[in-house]
C-alpha positions as CSV (number, residue, x, y, z in Angstrom):
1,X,-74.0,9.3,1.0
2,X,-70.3,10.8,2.0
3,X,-68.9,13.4,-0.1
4,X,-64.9,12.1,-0.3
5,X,-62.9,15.1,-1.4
6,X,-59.7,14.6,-2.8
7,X,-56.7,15.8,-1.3
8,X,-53.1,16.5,-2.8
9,X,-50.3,16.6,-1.2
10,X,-47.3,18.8,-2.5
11,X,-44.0,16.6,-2.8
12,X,-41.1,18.0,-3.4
13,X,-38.7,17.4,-6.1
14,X,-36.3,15.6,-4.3
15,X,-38.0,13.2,-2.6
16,X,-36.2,9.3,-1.9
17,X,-38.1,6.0,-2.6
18,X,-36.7,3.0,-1.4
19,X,-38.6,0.0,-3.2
20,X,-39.6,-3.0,-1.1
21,X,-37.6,-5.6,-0.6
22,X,-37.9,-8.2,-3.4
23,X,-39.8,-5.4,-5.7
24,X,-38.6,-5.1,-9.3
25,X,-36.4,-2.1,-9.8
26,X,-37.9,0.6,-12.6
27,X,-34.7,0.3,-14.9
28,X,-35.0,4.5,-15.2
29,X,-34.3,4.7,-11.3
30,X,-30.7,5.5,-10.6
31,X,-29.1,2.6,-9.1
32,X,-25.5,1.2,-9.9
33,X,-25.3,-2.1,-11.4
34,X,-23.9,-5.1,-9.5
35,X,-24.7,-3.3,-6.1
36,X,-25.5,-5.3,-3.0
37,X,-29.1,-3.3,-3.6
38,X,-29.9,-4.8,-6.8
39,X,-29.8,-8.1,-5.2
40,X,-32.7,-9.6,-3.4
41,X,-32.8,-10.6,0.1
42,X,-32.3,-14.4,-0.7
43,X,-29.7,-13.4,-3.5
44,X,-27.5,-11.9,-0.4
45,X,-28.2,-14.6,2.0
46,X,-26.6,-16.8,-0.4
47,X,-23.7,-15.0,-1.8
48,X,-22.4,-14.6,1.9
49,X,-23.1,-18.2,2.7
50,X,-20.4,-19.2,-0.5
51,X,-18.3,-16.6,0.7
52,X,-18.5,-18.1,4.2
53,X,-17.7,-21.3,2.6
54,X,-20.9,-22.9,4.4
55,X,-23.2,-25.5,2.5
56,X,-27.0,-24.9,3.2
57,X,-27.3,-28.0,5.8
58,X,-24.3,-26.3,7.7
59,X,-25.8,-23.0,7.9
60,X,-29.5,-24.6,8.6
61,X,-28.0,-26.4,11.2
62,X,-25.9,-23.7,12.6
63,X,-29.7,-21.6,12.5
64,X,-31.4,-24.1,14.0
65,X,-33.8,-24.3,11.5
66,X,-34.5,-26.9,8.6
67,X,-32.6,-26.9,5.4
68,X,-35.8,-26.4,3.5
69,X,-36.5,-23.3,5.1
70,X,-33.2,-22.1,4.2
71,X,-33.7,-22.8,0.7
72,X,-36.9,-20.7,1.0
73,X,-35.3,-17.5,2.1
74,X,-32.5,-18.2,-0.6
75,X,-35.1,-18.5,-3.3
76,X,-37.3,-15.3,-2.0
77,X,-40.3,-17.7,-1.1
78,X,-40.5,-16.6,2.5
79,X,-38.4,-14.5,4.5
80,X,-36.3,-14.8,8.2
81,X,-38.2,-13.7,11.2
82,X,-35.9,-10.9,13.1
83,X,-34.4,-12.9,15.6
84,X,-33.5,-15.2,12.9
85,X,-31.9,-12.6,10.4
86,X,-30.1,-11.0,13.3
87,X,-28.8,-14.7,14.3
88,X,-28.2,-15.0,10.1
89,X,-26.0,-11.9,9.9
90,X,-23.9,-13.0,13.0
91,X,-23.0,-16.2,11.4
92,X,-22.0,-14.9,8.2
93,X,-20.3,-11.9,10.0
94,X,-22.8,-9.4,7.7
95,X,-24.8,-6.7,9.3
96,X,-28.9,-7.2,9.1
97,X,-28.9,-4.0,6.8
98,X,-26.8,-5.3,4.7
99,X,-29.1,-8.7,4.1
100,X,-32.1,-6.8,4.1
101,X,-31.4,-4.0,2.0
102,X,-27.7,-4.0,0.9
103,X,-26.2,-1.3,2.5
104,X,-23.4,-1.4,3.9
105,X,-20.1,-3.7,4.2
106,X,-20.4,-7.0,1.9
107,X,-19.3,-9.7,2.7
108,X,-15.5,-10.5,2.5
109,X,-14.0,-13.7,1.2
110,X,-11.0,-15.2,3.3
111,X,-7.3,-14.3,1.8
112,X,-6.9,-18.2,0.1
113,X,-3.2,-20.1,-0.1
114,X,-3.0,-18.9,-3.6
115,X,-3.1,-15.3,-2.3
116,X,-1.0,-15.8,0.5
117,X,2.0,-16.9,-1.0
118,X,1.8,-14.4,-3.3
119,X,2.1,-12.0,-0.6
120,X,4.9,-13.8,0.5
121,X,6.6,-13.6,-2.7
122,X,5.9,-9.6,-3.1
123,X,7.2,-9.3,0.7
124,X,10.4,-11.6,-0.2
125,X,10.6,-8.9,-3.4
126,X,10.3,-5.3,-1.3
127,X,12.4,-6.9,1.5
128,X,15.4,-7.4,-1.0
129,X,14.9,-4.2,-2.7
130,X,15.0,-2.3,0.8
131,X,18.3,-4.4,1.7
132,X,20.0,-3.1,-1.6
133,X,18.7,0.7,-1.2
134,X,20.0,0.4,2.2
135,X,23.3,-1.5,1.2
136,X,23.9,1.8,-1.7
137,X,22.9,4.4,1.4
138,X,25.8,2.9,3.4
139,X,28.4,3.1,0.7
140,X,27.6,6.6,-0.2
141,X,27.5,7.8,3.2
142,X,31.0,6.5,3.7
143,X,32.2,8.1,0.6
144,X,30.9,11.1,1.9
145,X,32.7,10.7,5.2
146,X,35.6,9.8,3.8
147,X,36.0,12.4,1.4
């Protein structure tokens, strides 16, 4: 019969854990709320799909892959292989750290119509303000001139 000695090894205080993907968070670990990290990996995968604007048959289709197995990453049943997340994050112009682990740049949602004109109408607004400063320059600088 083996003798099994235990061994400890010294760890120091500030030592990082990162939890595995899909593993519950302990709620007394310090991570901000709403972060891409406390989402899962199917969680991400389908908030930047909706930002994309891309149904789950588009984006199956555009992966090459069935719909149902889409629906399975989504739902955190099963998981992309890696030449399918790196073919993922291309599509919905993420980076692979970001789907696996949320880290990194989320995903960005196209300016709409709505927010275009009212860029337009701010524009219109600074555009006529810079007209009068420029209008109330000229008139003092030929009352200086002609003083």
């Amino acid at each position: 019969m083996t003798n099994l000695k235990k061994i400890e090894v010294p760890q120091e205080d500030d030592q990082t854990v990162f939890p595995a993907i899909g593993a519950p968070v302990d709620s007394g670990a310090n991570y901000m709320s709403n972060s891409s990290s406390d989402y899962t990996l199917g969680e991400r995968i389908c908030k930047a799909r909706d930002i994309a604007g891309l149904s789950t048959a588009q984006l199956a289709r555009r992966l090459g892959i069935k719909t149902s197995t889409l629906q399975s990453w989504e739902s955190d049943r099963s998981e992309p292989r890696s030449n399918k997340l790196i073919l993922l994050a291309g599509i919905l112009n993420v980076s692979p750290t970001w789907l696996l682990v949320g880290r990194g740049s989320p995903p960005v949602a196209e300016d709409t119509s709505a927010d275009l004109d009212s860029m337009r109408v701010a524009l219109d607004r600074i555009q006529k303000q810079a007209q009068a400063l420029a209008d109330e320059i000229a008139t003092l600088q030929s009352r200086l001139g002609g003083s």
